[in-house]
C-alpha positions as CSV (number, residue, x, y, z in Angstrom):
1,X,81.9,22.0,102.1
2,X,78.4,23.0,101.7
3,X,77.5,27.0,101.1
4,X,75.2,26.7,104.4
5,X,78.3,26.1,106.4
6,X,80.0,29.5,105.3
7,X,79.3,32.5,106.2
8,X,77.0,33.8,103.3
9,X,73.5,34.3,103.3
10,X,71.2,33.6,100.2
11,X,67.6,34.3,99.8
12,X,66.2,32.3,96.9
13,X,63.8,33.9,95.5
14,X,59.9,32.8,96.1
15,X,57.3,34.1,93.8
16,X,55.5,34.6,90.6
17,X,57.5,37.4,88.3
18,X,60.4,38.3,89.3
19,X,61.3,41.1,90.9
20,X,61.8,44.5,88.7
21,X,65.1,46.9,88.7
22,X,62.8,49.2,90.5
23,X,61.8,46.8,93.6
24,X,65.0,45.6,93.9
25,X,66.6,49.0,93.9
26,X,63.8,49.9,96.3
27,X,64.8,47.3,98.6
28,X,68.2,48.4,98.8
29,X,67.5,51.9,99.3
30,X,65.1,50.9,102.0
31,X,68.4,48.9,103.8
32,X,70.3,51.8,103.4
33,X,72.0,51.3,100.4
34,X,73.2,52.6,97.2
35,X,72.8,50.0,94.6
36,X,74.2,49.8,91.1
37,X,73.3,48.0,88.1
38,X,76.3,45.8,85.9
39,X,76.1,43.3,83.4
40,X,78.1,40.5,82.0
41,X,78.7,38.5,78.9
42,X,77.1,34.8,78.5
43,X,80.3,32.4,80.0
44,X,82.4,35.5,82.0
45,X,84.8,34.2,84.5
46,X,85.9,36.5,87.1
47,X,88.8,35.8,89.0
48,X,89.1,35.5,92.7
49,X,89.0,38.8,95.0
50,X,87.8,39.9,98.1
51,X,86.4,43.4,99.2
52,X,86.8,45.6,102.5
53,X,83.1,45.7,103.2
54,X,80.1,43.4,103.3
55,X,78.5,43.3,100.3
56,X,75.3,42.6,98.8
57,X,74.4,41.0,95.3
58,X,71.1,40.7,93.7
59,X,70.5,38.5,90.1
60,X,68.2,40.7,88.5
61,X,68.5,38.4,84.8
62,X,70.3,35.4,83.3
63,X,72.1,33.5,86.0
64,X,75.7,33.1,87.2
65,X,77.6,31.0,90.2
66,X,79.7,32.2,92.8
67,X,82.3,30.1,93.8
68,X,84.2,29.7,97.5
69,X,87.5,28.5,95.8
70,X,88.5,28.2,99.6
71,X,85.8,25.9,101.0
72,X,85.2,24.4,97.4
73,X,82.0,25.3,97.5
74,X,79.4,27.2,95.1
75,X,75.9,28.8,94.6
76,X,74.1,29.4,91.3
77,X,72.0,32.7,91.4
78,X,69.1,33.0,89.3
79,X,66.8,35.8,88.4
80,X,65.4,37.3,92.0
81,X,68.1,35.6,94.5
82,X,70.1,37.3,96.9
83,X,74.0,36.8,98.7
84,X,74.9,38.3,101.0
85,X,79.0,38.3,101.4
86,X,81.0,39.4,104.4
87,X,83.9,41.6,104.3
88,X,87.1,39.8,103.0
89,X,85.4,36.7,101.8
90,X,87.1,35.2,98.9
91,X,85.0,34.4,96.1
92,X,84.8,34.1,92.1
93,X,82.0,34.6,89.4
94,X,81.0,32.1,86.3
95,X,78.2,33.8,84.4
96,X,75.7,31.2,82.7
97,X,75.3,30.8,78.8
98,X,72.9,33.9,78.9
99,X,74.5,36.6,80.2
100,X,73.6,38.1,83.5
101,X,72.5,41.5,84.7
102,X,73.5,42.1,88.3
103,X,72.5,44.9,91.2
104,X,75.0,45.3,94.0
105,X,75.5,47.6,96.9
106,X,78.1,48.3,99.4
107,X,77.7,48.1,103.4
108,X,80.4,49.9,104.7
């Protein structure tokens, strides 16, 4: 099943440099959010979960791929792209041979 058939949304991002800490933190804020910053190790697997609220997830370095064990699907996130997840989605997290840094927020 393809990722545009579930109920995600991604923004790829579309641009020179990608966007800083700041703007993306700034975006979030603007939406009404309170973002946080996380990082992970080059190769991290996390395992499936869901999460009582929508959430938002921003790849602000490296990359990582966030898999729809359900609808064997996936989507690889690179520096500046955005998903979107709705509450109670199912989903785990590869990170690519670089590491990743992540921002993510809450909408309750």
């Amino acid at each position: 099943m393809p990722v545009s058939t579930l109920p995600v949304k991604v923004t790829r991002w579309r641009g020179g440099q990608h966007p800083t800490l700041e703007n993306i933190t700034r975006q979030l804020e603007h939406e009404g959010l309170r973002p946080y910053v996380w990082s992970c190790a080059p190769n991290f697997r996390r395992p499936v979960c869901s999460h009582g609220y929508d959430k938002t997830v921003y790849c602000l370095r490296g990359s990582f791929e966030i898999e729809f064990p359900h609808a064997n699907a996936r989507v690889r996130l690179s520096a500046g792209d955005r998903i979107d997840l709705p509450q109670g989605m199912r989903y785990s997290m590869v990170v690519g041979p670089g590491g990743c840094e992540g921002v993510e927020a809450a909408r309750r």
